[in-house]
C-alpha positions, 0 to 999 in steps of 0.5 A: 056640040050643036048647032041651033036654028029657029024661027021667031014669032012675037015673044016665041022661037021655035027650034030645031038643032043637030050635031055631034056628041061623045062620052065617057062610058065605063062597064065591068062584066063577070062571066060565070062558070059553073063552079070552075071560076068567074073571070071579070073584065073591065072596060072604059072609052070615049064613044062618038055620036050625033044628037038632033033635037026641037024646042020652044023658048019664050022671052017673058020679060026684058033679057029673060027667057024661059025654054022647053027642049027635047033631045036626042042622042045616039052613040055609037056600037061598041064591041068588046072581047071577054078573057075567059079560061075554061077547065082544059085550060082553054082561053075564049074571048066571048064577044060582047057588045053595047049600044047607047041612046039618050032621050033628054027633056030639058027645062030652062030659064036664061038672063041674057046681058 
């Protein structure tokens, strides 16, 4: 969810935006060891973030318009525990993290009614 604010010349505006994002992620790991056994874990969350992001849009005919955009995104740092049973029978829980960043461009053509 962004919030747009530009500034218009002649057929052009120029833009910036910010705002909040979030998604869906899903990882599976697999931790190997030597011959003893493989333990794999699997995990899924909605993950928090912000996006900024610039453009240009160009109205090139009546209620039509064409832009160009560059995106942003930034998650947040996700941290995660591994079950994993050593020979003595041993329980560690490794931990693992993941970090996450999109960087977007987008093309686009509107009709506006």
């Amino acid at each position: 969810m962004t919030g747009r604010l530009g500034y218009a010349v002649n057929d052009w505006m120029y833009f910036g935006k910010a705002g909040w994002a979030w998604a869906g992620f899903n990882g599976d790991s697999a931790t190997f060891n030597a011959g003893v056994n493989t333990n794999n874990n699997t995990s899924a969350q909605t993950r928090n973030g912000w996006t900024v992001g610039a453009g240009a849009e160009w109205g090139f005919a009546p209620h039509w318009s064409a832009k160009l955009e560059y995106d942003y995104v930034k998650f947040s740092t996700s941290n995660y525990l591994n079950t994993d049973v050593t020979v003595g029978g041993a329980v560690t829980t490794p931990g693992r993290s993941a970090t996450s960043n999109l960087s977007m461009v987008k093309l686009g053509v509107a009709y506006r009614f």
